[in-house]
C-alpha positions, 0 to 999 in steps of 0.5 A: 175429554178424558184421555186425550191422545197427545199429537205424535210428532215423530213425522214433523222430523224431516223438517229438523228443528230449527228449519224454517217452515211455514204452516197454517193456523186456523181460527174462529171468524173474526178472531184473525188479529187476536190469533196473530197478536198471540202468535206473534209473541211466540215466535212467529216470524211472519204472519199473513191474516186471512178468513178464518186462518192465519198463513204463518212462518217461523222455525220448527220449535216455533210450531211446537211452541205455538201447539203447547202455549196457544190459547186462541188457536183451533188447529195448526196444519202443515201443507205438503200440496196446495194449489189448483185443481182443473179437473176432478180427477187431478186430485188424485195425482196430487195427492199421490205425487207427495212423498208420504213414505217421509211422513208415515210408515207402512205399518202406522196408521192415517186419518183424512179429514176434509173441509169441501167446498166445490161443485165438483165434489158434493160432500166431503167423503168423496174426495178424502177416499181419494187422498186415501187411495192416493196415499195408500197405493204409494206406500204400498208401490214404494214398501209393498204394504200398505197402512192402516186407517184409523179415525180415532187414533191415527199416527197421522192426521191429514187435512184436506181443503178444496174451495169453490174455484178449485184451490186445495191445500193437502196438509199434516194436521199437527194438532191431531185434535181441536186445540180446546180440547184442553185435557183439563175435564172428563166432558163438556155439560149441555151446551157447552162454551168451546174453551177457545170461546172463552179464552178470546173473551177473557183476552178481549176483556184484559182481565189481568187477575188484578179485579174481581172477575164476574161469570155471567154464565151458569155452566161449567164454569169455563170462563173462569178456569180460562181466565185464571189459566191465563192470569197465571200463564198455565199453558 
């Protein structure tokens, strides 16, 4: 975990600061009203629970609030596209009608992940090829270049999400990385408790730093370092 990339924010700046915006934070199963309790208490205006994210709507300095102080939150996704697909090929004009010459530059660089659950894409590659080639043939008609792909440390992450009916969501990925990607270790030991893990079962626990706090775990010694994170408000 060493070296983590800080998520470059310059492309969040067509929205302004205190723009009203919407956005989209996903979380583990079962987790949905912690996530909105802790999000409502930075900021959020408004809050729509679903399976595994939370529809979210708040100010722009809000979001940024939410990406330095949330605990308990796995990625933050700003959608540019949503809606239906009714043919395979659709995904293509869709991606390809949002103006992406607002959020990156020619000579920067992009990353597509995407998250498929559709018969009429049998994997995930497919379909994230498409929404690069989409992006990359706009810009390049637009500025006649074209940007470069970057897996590891892209200028911008897009995230890319089709259900089984056909719904898609086509959104800036403004964490950049898996929020419990805290930066506070070099790595994870063997069969490690993912920090978000550990952060939700001290919340559930109301551990408060006032009691002695028993680790029934013998690993890295995460339960603890949440916990104590959390007890003395260390974002």
């Amino acid at each position: 975990y060493q070296h983590i990339p800080i998520p470059k924010l310059e492309p969040l700046a067509p929205f302004g600061l205190d723009a009203s915006i919407q956005w989209i934070a996903t979380c583990l199963a079962g987790t949905e009203s912690l996530v909105a309790d802790e999000l409502k208490s930075l900021g959020a205006k408004s809050i729509l629970e679903g399976h595994r994210h939370l529809r979210v709507e708040g100010r722009f300095t809000d979001l940024l609030t939410m990406l330095y102080e949330s605990r308990l939150t796995v990625r933050f996704l700003v959608p540019l596209a949503e809606g239906r697909l009714r043919k395979p090929q659709d995904l293509y004009k869709k991606a390809a009608a949002i103006p992406w010459e607002r959020w990156l530059l020619s000579n920067q660089s992009f990353a597509v992940d995407a998250n498929i659950n559709s018969p009429w894409f049998k994997q995930n590659l497919y379909p994230a090829l498409v929404v690069k080639d989409a992006l990359v043939d706009r810009l390049r008609d637009k500025t006649g270049k074209r940007p470069s792909v970057d897996k590891n440390q892209p200028h911008l992450k897009i995230h890319l999400r089709i259900d089984e009916q056909g719904a898609y969501t086509i959104a800036l990925d403004v964490s950049g990385f898996s929020l419990q990607r805290r930066g506070y270790r070099k790595a994870g030991g063997p069969a490690p408790i993912s920090e978000i893990l550990a952060a939700i079962l001290v919340k559930i626990s109301a551990w408060s730093g006032e009691k002695p706090l028993l680790d029934p775990f013998c690993g890295g010694g995460t339960l603890l370092i949440e916990a104590i994170r959390a007890a003395k408000n260390i974002p």
